[in-house]
N, C-alpha and C positions, 0 to 999 in steps of 0.2 A: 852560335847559330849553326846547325846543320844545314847542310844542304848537298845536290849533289853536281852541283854546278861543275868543282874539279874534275868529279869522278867521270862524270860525262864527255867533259874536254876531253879530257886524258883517253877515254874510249874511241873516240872520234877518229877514223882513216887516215881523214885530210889532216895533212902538213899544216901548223899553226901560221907558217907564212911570215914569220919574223915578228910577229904578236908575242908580248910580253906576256906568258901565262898568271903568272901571278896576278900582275894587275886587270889582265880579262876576266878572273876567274872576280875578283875585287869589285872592279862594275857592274857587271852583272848579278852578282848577288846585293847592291849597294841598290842598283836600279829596282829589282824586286821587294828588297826591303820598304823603298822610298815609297814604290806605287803601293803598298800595303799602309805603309803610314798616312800618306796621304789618302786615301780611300775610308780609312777610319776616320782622318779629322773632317772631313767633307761633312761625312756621316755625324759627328757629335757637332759641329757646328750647326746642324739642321735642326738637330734636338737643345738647342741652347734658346731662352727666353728670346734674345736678342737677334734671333735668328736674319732681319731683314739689315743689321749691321756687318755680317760676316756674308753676304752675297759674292763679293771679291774673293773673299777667303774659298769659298767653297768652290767657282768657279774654275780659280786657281790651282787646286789642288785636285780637283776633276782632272784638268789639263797635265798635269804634272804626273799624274797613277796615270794616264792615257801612255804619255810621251816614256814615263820611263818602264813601263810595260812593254813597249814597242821596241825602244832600245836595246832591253834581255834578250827579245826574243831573237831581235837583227843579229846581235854579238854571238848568240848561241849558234846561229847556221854558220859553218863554216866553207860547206861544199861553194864552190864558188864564190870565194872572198872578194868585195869589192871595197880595198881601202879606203874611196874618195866616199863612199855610200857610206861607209864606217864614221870618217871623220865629221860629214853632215850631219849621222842622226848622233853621232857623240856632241857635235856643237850647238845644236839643239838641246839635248839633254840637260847639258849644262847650263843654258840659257831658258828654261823652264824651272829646272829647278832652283835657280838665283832666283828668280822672282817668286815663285811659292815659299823659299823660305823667308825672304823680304815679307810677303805680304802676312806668313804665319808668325814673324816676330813682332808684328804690329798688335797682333792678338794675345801672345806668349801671358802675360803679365797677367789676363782677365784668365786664360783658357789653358790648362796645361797640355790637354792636345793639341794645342798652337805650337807650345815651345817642342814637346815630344818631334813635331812635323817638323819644324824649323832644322831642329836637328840634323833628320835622315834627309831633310833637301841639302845643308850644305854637307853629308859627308857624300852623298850619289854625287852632288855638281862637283867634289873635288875627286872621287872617282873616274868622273867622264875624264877632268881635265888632264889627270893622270896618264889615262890612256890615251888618251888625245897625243899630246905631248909626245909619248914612248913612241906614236908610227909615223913622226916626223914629219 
């Protein structure tokens, strides 16, 4: 995957602040990935025959492209870094997308944009945790 998530870091004035780049640069592209997966499976779950069965699903994964959309974007400002802000919306993060990928592997077996989502929900939630983790 391209993107230029590094490249921007890297451009960026402000002092990274004892932020593990690697793994910021990791969530943040893991988060925009998620919210792109999940935004599709919402979308093919609406177009499935059984459409009033997948209501959770879709709902879920609304919240989850919301939540880890919001994330990217918090992690990308760095002017004024506020770690405790950081850690809530990473606890979050990770706590959204647990349960979107929960509720997408309940579908996984009928839907393989279930299992696709399930996927990019658990590698964002171990992303977040990642980071999480590194700012102690």
């Amino acid at each position: 995957m391209i993107t230029a998530v590094k490249d921007m870091l890297d451009a960026h004035p402000s002092d990274p602040g004892g932020v593990d780049p690697d793994r910021l640069v990791r969530c943040i592209e893991e988060c925009l990935t998620c919210a792109q997966a999940c935004t599709a499976c919402a979308d093919a779950c609406m177009s499935e025959d059984m459409v009033a069965e997948l209501t959770r699903c879709i709902r879920t994964d609304a919240d989850c492209a919301d939540l880890c959309t919001a994330t990217a974007r918090v992690l990308s400002r760095r002017t004024g870094y506020d770690a405790e802000v950081a850690r809530a919306v990473l606890r979050a993060c990770a706590t959204v997308c647990k349960a979107c990928g929960d509720e997408c592997e309940r579908h996984a077996d009928m839907h393989d944009h279930c299992r696709v989502c399930a996927e990019a929900c658990r590698r964002c939630e171990q992303a977040c945790n990642d980071l999480l983790a590194s700012l102690g």
